[in-house]
N, C-alpha and C positions, 0 to 999 in steps of 0.2 A: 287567684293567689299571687300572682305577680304582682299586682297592684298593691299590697299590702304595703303600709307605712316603717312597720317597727317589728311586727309582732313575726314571729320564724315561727314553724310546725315543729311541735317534739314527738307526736303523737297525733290523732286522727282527732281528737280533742281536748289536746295541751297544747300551748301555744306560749315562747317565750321574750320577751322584746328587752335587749338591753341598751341601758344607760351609755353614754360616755363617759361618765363619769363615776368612776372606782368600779367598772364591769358589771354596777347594780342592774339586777335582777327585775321584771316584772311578769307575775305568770296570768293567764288566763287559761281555766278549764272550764271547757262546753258542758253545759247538762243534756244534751241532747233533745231538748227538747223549745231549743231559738234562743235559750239565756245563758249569760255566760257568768261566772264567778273572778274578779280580777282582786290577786292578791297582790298587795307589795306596791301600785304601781309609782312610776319614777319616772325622771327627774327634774328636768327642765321644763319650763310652761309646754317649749313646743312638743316636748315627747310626752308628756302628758297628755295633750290633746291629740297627739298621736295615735293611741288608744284608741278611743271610743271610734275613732276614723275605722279603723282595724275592724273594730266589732261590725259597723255597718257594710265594710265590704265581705266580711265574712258570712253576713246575714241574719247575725245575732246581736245581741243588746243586753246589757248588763243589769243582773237580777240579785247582785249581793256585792258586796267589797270584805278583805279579807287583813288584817293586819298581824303579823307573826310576830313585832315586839313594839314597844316603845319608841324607840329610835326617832329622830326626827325624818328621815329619810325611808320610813316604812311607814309614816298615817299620813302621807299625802291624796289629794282626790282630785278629779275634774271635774267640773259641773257637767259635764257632755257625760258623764259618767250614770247622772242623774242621781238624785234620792233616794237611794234604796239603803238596806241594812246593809252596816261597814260590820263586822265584826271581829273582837281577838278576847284574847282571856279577859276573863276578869279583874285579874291583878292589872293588867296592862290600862283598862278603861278608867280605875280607880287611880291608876298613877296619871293619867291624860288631867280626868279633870282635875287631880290634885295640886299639881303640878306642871299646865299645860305651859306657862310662861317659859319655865325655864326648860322645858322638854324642845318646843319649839323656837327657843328664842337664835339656833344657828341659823336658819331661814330666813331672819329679817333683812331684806338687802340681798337677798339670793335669788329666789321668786319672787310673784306680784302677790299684793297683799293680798285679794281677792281669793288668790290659793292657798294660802297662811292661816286664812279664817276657815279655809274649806277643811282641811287639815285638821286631821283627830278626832273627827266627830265618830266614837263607836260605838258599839252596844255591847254586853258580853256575850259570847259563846252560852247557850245552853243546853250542856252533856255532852256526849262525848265524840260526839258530830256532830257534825252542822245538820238544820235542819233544812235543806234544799232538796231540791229534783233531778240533779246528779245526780254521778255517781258517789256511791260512799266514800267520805273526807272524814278518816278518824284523825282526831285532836290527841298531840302526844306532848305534854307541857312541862318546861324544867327549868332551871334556871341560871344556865350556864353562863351564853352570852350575853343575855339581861331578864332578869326578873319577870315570869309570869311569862316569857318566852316560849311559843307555839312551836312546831312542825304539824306539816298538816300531809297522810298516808290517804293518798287514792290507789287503796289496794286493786281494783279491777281495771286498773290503765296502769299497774306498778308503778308510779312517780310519786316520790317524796318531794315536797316543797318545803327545804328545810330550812328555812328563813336563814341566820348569820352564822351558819353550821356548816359542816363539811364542804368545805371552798378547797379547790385546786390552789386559787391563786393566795388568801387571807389566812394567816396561822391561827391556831384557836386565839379567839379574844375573849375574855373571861368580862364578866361583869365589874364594876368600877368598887364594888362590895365586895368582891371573891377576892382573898387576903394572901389565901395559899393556894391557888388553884384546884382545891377540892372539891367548891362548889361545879366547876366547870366540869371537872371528872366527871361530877356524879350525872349530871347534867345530859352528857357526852355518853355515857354509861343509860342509861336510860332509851339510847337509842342503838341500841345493842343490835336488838331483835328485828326490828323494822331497813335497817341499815342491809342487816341478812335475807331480807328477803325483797327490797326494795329493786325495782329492774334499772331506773333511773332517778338522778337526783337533781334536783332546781336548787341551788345555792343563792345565798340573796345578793352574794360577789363571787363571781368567777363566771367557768364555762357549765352548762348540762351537763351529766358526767352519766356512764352505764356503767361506772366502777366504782359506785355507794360503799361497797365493806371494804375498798381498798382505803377509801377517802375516810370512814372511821378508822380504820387501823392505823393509818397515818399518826393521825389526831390522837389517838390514845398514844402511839409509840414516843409520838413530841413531848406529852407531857410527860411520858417515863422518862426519858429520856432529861428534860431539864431536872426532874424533878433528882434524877440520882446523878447526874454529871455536871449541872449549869448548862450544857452546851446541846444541839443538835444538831445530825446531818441530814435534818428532813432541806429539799430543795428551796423550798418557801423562805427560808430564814435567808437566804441570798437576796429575797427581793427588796429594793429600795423602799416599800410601800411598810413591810415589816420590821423593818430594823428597830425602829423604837419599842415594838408591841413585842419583839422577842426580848430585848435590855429588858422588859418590865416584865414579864413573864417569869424571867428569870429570876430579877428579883422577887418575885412572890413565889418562889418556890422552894420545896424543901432544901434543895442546896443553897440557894440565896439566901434563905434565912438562919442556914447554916446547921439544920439540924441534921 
């Protein structure tokens, strides 16, 4: 365990290694039986390759890849990683190939091109799990912070992996389509239930948190909150990382638009 590269224990088979870069998030869950499932993983070539490092001092080896949105910063891969199924929704695989240029075009001059190409190749999800040898990973899909947007509920180790949702440190970001912050409610609202019973939460920016219904009530009280005042006292809106994502929040919201 000491010898590990990146990846921290959350659990006897969750495992989370973060970025330097904006606190992202990459999770690995063991199936128990030598494979491991890596969602999210990030960022830099060398934490990239970090990973697969991690699996083999662990003594497992990676049997699926897992992507929670779009993002360019969520369908990254390592060839150490291997060939296996990447998978995220369906809408998400449909906007890659539709759109892979401009999905991916922040990356050009970030990473090596070799990663760039590696990037995005996914399949879709089929039903309402995954079909692996895990533990059960229900798919709970909405479209808050972008379109066709996963979380993914490993009810028998309680961990939500909520991809760009309930962050300590990230105030809600609504999708670049969501006008009045409705979509994001509803979105945000949909994970009502799983929030309630979830023991611990993997944000795809921030810290692990074992305080899931505090971090949605937050999130719901902010957007009350702009929505009837302009203004919030959630802590987050202090951070320098936020400032612009609350201005625009703000204006996309019932008070900002003045009604």
């Amino acid at each position: 365990m000491s010898s590990l590269i990146r990846l921290a224990p959350v659990t006897d088979h969750v495992y989370v290694a973060t970025s330097r870069r904006y606190v992202t998030n990459s999770t690995v869950i063991l199936d128990g039986h030598g494979g491991a499932l890596v969602i999210d993983p990030s960022w830099d070539a060398d934490e990239l390759a970090a990973i697969p490092q991690d699996l083999r001092e662990l003594g497992v080896t990676c049997v699926a890849g897992l992507s929670t949105h779009m993002h360019y910063d969520h369908v990254l891969w390592h060839p150490d990683l291997g060939a296996v199924p990447r998978w995220a929704s369906a809408g998400t695989v449909d906007a890659i190939v539709n759109r892979r240029a401009e999905l991916l075009a922040p990356l050009i001059g970030d990473i090596p091109e070799e990663l760039i190409e590696l990037a995005g190749h996914l399949v879709p999800i089929q039903g309402p799990t995954l079909n692996w040898r895990g533990p059960t990973a229900v798919i709970h899909q909405h479209d808050a912070h972008a379109q066709h947007h996963i979380a993914v509920e490993i009810a028998d180790l309680g961990v939500l992996v909520s991809g760009d949702m309930l962050s300590d440190l990230e105030l809600p970001m609504p999708d670049w389509t969501d006008e009045n912050l409705e979509t994001y409610r509803a979105g945000l609202l949909l994970l009502a239930d799983v929030a309630g019973r979830a023991e611990r939460v993997v944000p795809g920016h921030g810290s692990v948190g074992f305080d899931v219904r505090e971090r949605f009530e937050a999130d719901l009280a902010y957007l009350d909150d702009v929505d009837r005042t302009g203004a919030s006292t959630d802590p987050r809106v202090k951070l320098e990382l936020n400032a612009e994502l609350h201005e625009l929040n703000v204006r996309r919201s019932a008070r900002g638009a003045g009604v």
